[in-house]
FIKOLGU-415505 format. One line per 4 residues: for each residue x, y, z negated of C-alpha. Coordinates in Angstrom, 1 decimal. Each point is the difference from the previous one (the first is absolute). Layout:
REM FIKOLGU-415505
X,Y,Z ~ ...
//
This chain:
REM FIKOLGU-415505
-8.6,69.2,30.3 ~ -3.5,-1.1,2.2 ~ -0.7,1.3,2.8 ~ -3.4,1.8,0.4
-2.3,0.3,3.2 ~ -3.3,1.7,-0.2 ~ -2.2,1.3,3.3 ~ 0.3,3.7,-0.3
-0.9,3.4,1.9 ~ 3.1,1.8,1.1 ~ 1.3,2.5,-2.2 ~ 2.1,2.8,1.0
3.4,2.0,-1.7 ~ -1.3,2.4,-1.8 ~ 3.5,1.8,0.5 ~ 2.9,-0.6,2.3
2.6,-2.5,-1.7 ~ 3.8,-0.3,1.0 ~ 2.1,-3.3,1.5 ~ 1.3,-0.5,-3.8
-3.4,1.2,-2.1 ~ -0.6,-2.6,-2.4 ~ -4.0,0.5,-0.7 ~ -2.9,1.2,2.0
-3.2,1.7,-0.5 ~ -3.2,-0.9,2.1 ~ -2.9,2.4,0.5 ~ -3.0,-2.0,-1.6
-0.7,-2.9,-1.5 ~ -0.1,-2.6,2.6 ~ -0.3,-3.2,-2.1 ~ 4.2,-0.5,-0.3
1.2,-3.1,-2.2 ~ 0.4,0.6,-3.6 ~ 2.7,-2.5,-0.9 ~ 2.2,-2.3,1.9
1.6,1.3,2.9 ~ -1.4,0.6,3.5 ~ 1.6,1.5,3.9 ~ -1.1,2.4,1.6
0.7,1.3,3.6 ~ 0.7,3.6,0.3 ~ 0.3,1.0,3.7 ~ 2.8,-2.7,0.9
1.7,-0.5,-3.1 ~ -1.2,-2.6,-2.7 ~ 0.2,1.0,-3.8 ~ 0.0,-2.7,-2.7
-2.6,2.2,-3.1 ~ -1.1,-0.6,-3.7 ~ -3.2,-0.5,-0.7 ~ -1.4,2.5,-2.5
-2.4,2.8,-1.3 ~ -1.1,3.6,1.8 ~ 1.8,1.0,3.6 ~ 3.3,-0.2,-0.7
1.9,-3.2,0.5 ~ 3.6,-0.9,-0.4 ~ 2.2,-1.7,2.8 ~ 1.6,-2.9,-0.8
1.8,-0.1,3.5 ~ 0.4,2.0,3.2 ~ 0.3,-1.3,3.8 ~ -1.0,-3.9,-1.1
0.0,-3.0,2.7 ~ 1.9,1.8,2.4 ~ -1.1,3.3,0.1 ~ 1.6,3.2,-0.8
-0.9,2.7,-3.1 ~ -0.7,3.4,2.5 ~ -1.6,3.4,-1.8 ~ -3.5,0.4,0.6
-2.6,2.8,-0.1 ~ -2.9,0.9,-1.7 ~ -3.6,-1.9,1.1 ~ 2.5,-3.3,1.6
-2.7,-2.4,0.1 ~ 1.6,-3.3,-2.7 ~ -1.9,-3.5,0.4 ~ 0.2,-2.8,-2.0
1.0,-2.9,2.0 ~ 1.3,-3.4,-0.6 ~ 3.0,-1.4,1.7 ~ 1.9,-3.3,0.0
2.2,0.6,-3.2 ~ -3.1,1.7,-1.6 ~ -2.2,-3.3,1.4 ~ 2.9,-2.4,-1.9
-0.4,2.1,-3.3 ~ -3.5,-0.2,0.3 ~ 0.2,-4.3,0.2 ~ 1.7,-0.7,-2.1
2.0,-3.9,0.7 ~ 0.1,-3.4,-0.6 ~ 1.5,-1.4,-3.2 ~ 0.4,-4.1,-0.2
0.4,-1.7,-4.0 ~ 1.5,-3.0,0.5 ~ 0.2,-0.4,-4.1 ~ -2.5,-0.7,-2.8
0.4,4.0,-1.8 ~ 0.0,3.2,1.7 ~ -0.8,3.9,-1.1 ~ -2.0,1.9,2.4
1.8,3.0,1.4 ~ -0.5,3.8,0.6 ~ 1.6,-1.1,3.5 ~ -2.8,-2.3,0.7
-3.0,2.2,0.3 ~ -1.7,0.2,3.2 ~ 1.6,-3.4,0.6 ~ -0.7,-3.7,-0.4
2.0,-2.3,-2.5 ~ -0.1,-3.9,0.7 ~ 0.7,-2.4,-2.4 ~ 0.8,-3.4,1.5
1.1,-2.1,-2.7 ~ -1.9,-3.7,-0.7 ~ 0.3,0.5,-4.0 ~ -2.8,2.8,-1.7
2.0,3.2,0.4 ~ 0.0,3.0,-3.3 ~ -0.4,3.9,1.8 ~ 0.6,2.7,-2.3
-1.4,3.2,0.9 ~ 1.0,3.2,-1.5 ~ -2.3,2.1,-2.0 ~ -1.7,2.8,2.1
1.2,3.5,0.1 ~ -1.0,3.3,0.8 ~ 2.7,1.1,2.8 ~ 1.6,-1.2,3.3
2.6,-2.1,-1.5 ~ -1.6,-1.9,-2.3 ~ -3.3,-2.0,1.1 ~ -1.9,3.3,0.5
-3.7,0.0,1.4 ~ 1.2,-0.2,3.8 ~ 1.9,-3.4,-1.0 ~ -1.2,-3.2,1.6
0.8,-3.3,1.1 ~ -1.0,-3.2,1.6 ~ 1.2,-3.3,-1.8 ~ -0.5,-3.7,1.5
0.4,-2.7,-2.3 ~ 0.8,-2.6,3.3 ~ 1.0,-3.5,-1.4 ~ -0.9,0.3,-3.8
-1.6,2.3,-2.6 ~ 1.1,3.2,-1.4 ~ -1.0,1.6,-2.5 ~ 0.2,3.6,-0.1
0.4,2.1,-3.5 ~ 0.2,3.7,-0.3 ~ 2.3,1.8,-2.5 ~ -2.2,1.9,-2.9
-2.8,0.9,3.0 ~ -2.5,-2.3,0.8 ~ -1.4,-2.0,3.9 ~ -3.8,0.2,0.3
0.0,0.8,-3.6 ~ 1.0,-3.6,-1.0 ~ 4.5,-0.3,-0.9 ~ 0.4,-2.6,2.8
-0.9,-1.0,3.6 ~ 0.5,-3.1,1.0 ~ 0.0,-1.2,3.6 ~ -0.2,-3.4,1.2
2.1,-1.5,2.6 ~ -0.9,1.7,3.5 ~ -1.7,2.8,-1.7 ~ 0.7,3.5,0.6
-0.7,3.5,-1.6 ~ 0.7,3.7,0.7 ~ 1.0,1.7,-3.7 ~ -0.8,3.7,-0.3
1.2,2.1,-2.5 ~ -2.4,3.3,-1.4 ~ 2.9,1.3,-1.9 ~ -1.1,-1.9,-3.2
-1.4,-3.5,0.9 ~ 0.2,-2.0,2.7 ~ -2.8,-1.7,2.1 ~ 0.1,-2.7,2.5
-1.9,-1.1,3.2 ~ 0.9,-3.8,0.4 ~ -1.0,-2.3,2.3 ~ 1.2,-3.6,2.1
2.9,0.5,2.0 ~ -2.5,-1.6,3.0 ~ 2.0,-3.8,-0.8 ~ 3.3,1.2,0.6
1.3,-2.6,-2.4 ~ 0.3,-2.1,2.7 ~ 0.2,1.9,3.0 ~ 3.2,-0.3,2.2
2.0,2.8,-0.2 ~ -2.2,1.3,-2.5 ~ 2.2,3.3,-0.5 ~ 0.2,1.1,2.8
-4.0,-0.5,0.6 ~ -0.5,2.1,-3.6 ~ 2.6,2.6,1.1 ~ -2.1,0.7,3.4
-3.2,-0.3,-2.5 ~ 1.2,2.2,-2.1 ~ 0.9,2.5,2.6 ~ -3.6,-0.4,1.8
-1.6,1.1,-2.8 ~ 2.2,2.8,-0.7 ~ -0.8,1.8,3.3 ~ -3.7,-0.9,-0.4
-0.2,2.4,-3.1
//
């Protein structure tokens, strides 16, 4: 599941929870995720939550990264913060196609895929859904097409309302699904076609613009 990070006031329990209580409840609404999942600090212990509806929230885990699940009372100030596993959820990685097909992944959003084949390479991507696992609205992902085209072609749902995308060689684009369609930012991969050690200059790219959003 994604991990969620959203700039929040801090909320407080709006009664006391034990070291092995399972859910929460919050005093107001402060603004909390929806769907995904997201950490929250809670005096010195870190709790892994489910995004969701009203003031109550499950836990998914207790006494992550090191900390330990404790009791605490009533009106303990919780903040939404994002650590270094929740920072690696968030980024997603870097996925290399050496090969002229692939099929764009759940497991790639947030990240960037790279296809570095010389011949035209085929992308399948799968039709848009509705929930977390299956090309939902918070789905995205940035493709390079570095030494030849791709073309990109959804599954039933359409990209920029046309049933393909195609992307020359050193062209880039950013997919983003709405839960139905998807849509697409592209753009020129700045010539990286022929840039020496062009990976490693798209992965620091790519990074650079991530913490710029």
């Amino acid at each position: 599941m994604y991990e969620f990070l959203t700039y929040s006031e801090p909320a407080f329990l709006a009664a006391d929870i034990a070291a092995g209580d399972l859910s929460l409840t919050i005093d107001a609404d402060r603004g909390w995720p929806t769907a995904g999942q997201f950490r929250i600090l809670i005096d010195t212990e870190l709790l892994l939550l489910q995004g969701g509806a009203g003031l109550t929230y499950t836990i998914l885990a207790r006494g992550i990264e090191g900390t330990t699940a404790a009791a605490h009372w009533r009106l303990a100030q919780c903040d939404i913060l994002l650590t270094p596993q929740g920072g690696r959820n968030l980024t997603g990685g870097v996925r290399i196609v050496t090969g002229t097909t692939d099929t764009l992944q759940q497991t790639d959003r947030a990240g960037l895929v790279v296809y570095t084949s010389a011949s035209p390479v085929a992308v399948t991507l799968p039709q848009a859904g509705a929930g977390d696992a299956d090309f939902g609205a918070h789905w995205w992902c940035s493709v390079l097409a570095l030494h030849a085209a791709a073309t990109i072609t959804p599954t039933t749902s359409t990209i920029n309302d046309a049933a393909t995308l195609a992307l020359a060689a050193g062209q880039s684009a950013r997919l983003s699904s709405d839960g139905t369609n998807y849509y697409a930012e592209s753009g020129q991969a700045d010539g990286l076609a022929g840039y020496p050690n062009g990976q490693l200059f798209l992965i620091w790219k790519f990074l650079k613009e991530l913490n710029s959003m």
